[in-house]
C-alpha positions as CSV (number, residue, x, y, z in Angstrom):
1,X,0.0,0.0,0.0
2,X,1.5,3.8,-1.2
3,X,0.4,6.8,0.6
4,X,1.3,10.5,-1.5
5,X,1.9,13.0,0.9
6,X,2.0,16.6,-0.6
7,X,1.8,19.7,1.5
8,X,0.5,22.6,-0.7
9,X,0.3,25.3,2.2
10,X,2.6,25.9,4.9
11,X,4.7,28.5,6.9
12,X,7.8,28.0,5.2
13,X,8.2,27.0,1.9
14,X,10.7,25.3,-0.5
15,X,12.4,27.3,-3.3
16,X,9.5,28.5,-5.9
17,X,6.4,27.8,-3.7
18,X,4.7,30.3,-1.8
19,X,4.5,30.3,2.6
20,X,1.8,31.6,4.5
21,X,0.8,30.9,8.0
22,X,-1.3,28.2,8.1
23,X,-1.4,24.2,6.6
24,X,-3.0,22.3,3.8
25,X,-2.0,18.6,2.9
26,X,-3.0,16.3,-0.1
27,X,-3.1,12.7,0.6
28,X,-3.2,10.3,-2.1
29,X,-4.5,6.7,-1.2
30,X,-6.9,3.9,-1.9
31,X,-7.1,5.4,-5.2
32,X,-8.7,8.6,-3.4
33,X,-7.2,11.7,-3.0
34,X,-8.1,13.5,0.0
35,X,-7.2,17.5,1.0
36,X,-6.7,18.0,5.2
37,X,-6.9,22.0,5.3
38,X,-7.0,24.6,3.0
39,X,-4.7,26.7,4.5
40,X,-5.0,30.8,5.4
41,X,-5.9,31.9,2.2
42,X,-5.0,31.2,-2.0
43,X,-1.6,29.5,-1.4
44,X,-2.6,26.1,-1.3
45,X,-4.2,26.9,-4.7
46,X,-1.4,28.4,-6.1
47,X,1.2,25.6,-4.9
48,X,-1.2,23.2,-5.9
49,X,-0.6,24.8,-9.5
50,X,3.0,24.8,-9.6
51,X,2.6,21.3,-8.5
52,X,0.4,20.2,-11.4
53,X,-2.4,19.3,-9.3
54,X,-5.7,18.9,-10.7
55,X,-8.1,20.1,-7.7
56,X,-11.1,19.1,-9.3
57,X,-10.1,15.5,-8.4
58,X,-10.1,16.2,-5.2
59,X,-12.7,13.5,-3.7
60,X,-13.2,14.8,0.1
61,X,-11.7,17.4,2.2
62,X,-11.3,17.3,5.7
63,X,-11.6,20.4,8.0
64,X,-8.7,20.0,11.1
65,X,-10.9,22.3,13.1
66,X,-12.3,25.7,12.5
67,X,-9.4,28.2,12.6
68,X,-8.8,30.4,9.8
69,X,-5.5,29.2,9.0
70,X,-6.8,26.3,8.1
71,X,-10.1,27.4,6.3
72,X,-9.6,30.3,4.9
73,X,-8.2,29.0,1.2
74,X,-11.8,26.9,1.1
75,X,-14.0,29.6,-0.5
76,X,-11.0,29.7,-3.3
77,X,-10.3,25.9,-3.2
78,X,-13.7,25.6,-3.9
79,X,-14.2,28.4,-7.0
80,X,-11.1,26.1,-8.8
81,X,-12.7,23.2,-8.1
82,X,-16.3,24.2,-10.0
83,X,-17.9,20.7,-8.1
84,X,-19.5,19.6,-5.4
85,X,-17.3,17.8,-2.8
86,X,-18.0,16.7,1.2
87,X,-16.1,18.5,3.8
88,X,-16.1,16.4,6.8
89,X,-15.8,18.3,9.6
90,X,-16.7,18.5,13.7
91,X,-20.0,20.2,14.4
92,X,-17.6,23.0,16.1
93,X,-15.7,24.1,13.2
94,X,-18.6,27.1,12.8
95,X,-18.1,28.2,16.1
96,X,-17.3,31.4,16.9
97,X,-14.0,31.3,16.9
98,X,-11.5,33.9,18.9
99,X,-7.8,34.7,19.9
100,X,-6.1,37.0,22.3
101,X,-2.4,37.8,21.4
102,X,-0.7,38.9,24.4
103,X,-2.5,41.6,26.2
104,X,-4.2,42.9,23.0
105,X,-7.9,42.7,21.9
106,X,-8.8,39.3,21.3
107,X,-9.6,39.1,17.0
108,X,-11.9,36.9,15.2
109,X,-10.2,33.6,14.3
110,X,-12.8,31.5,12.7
111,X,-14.3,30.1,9.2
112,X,-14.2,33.8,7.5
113,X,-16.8,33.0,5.0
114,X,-20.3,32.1,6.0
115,X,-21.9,28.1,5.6
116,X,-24.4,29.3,2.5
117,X,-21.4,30.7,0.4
118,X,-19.3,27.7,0.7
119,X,-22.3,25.5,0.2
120,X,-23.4,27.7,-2.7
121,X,-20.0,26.7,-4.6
122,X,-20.4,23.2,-3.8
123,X,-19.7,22.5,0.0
124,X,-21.4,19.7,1.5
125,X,-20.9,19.4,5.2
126,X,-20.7,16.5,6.8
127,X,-20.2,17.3,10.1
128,X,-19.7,14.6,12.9
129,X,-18.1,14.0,16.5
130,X,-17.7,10.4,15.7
131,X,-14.8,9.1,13.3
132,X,-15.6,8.7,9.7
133,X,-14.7,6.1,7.5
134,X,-13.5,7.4,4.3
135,X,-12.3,4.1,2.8
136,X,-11.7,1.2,4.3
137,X,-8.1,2.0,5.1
138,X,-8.4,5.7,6.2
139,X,-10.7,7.3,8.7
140,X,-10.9,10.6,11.0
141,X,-10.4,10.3,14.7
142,X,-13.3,12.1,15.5
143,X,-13.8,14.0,18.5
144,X,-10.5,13.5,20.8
145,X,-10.1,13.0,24.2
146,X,-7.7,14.9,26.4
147,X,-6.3,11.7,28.7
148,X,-2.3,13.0,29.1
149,X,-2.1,15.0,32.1
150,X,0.4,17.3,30.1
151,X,-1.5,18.5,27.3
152,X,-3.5,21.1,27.4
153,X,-5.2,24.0,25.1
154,X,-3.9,27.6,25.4
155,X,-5.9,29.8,27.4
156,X,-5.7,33.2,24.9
157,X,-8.0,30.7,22.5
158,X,-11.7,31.7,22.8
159,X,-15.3,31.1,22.1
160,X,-18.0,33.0,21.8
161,X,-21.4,31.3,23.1
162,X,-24.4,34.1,24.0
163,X,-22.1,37.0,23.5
164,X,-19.7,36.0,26.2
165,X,-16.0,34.9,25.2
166,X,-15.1,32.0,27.0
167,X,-12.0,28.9,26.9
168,X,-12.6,26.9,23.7
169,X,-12.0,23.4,24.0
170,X,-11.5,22.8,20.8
171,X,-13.4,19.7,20.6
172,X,-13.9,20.1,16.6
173,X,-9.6,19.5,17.0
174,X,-9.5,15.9,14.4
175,X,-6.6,14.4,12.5
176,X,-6.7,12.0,9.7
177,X,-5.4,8.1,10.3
178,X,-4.5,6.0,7.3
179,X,-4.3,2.2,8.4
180,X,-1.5,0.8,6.5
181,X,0.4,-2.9,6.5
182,X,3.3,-0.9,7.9
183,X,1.4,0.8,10.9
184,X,-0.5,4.3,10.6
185,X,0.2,7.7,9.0
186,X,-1.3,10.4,11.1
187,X,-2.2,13.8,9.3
188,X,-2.5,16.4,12.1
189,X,-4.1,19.7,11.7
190,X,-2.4,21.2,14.7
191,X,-3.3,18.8,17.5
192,X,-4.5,21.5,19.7
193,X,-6.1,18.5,21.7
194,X,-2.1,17.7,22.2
195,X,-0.1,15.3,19.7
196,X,0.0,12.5,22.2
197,X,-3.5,12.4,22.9
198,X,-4.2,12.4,19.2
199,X,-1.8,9.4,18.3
200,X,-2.9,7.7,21.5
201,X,-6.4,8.0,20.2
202,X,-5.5,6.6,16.6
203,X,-4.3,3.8,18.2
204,X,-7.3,3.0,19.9
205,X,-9.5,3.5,17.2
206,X,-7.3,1.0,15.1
207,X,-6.4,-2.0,17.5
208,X,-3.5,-0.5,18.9
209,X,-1.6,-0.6,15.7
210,X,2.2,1.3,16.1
211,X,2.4,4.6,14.5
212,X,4.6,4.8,11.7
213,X,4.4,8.3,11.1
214,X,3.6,11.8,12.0
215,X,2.7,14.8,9.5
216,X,1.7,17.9,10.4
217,X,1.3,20.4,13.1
218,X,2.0,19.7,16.7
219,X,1.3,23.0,18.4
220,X,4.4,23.2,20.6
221,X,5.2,26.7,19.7
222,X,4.1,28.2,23.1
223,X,4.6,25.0,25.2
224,X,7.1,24.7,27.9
225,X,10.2,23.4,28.2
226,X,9.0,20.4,30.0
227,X,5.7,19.7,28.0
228,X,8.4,19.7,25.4
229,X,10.4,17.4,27.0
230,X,7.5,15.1,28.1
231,X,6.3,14.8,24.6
232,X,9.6,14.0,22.7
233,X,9.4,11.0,25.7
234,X,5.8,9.6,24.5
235,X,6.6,9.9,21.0
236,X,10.3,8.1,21.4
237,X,8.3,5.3,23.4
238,X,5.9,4.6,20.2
239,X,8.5,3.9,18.0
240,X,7.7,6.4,15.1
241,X,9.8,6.0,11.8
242,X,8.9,9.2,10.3
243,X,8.4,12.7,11.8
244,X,7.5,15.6,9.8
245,X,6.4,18.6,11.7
246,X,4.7,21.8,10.4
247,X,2.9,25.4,11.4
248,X,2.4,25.3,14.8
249,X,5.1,23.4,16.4
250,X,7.6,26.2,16.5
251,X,11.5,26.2,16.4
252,X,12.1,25.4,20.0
253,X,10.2,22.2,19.7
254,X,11.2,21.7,16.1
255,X,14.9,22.2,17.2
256,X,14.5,19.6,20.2
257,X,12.9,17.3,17.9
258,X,15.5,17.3,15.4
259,X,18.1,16.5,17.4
260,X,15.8,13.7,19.6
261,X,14.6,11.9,16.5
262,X,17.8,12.5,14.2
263,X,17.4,10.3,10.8
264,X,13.4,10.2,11.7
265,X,12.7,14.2,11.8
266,X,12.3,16.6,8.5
267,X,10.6,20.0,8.4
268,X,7.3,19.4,6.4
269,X,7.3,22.7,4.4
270,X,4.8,23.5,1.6
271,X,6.2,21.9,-1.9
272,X,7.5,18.8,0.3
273,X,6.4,15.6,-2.1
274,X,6.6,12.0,0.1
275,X,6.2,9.0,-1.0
276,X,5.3,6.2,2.3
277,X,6.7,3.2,3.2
């Protein structure tokens, strides 16, 4: 079994291929190809360009959770496209979504476009707590639970319920698991739920299968030293043959990493092509 792996949007970007904060990532498999993200706004499109990708054969996307960075490029992913397509998502991702950067006003973070726009240019929601099958090798985790007693979300990320800002809890926070003979590939979002918690949870969901590898944001960029630290531990102790982080992990993490998982760890930067086993 071959799993494509092609990030079209990203922080940092390869020679010729545009960055912007944020994450989208193409996985080919099961003779499906399926789009985690959009990113912030048109870059994934553009890459995808460059790239020669079709995005009209793009047969479901999956929505990581409801943050702009990760939404924003859908209203354009969507006008190249010219189809209809399912978007399997959390019933959260249209919450109201906010984040306070340091001691600043707190700024809409959410979905910018509204639910009949996106559904006018062919959106179809599907939007779940449970896992989803997709095929029968490659399914969503679904809601995750927060079990590691290290974890946590940040508390400048808000919600607003009844005009009242409050901590969100991200529960629309989902990754994608592909269940291959070689153990799974987990496509993270930015595991604001913690990366642990979200492998932990594949595992479950799979037979406790070992991961084989790790794509994607790990949102370690404001973590502590010792959440850092605690992390590298849990992954080290799953075995994991292949470690590419992204967007939210940050350099002190990405650093630690790198020299923890030497051999195992690249930098999963938009243009980056992989090819699994």
């Amino acid at each position: 079994m071959e799993v494509k792996i092609t990030t079209l949007s990203e922080n940092t970007a390869n020679h010729g291929f545009l960055a912007e904060w944020g994450l989208s990532i193409l996985i080919e498999v099961d003779k499906m190809r399926i789009l985690v993200d959009t990113g912030m706004s048109f870059s994934a499109t553009h890459n995808s360009q460059l790239l020669g990708i079709d995005l009209a054969t793009i047969d479901r996307i999956v929505l990581s959770h409801g943050h702009r960075d990760h939404t924003g490029g859908l209203h354009k992913m969507l006008r190249v496209m010219r189809r209809e397509v399912e978007i399997i998502a959390h019933p959260d991702v249209w919450s109201a979504k906010y984040t306070r950067h340091d001691e600043k006003k707190e700024q809409y973070s959410g979905i910018p476009f509204c639910r009949e726009t996106l559904e006018s240019l062919g959106a179809r929601f599907n939007l779940t707590k449970k896992p989803i099958h997709i095929t029968e090798h490659v399914l969503t985790t679904g809601e995750i639970p927060t079990l590691s007693d290290y974890e946590g979300i940040e508390d400048n990320l808000l919600v607003r319920e009844d005009g009242v800002l409050h901590p969100d809890p991200l529960a629309d926070d989902l990754a994608l698991i592909i269940d291959t003979s070689f153990g799974l590939v987990v496509i993270s979002g930015c595991a604001h739920r913690g990366i642990v918690n979200t492998l932990r949870h594949a595992q479950k969901l799979t037979g406790g299968k070992a991961v084989y590898a790790v794509i994607g944001g790990t949102h370690l960029y404001r973590a502590k030293k010792d959440r850092v630290t605690r992390t590298i531990v849990d992954l080290r102790d799953m075995g994991i043959k292949k470690l590419g982080v992204s967007h939210c992990t940050g350099f002190y993490a990405a650093a630690k990493l790198a020299e923890e998982f030497e051999g195992i760890f690249f930098l999963n930067n938009a243009g980056t092509r992989l090819t699994l086993p």
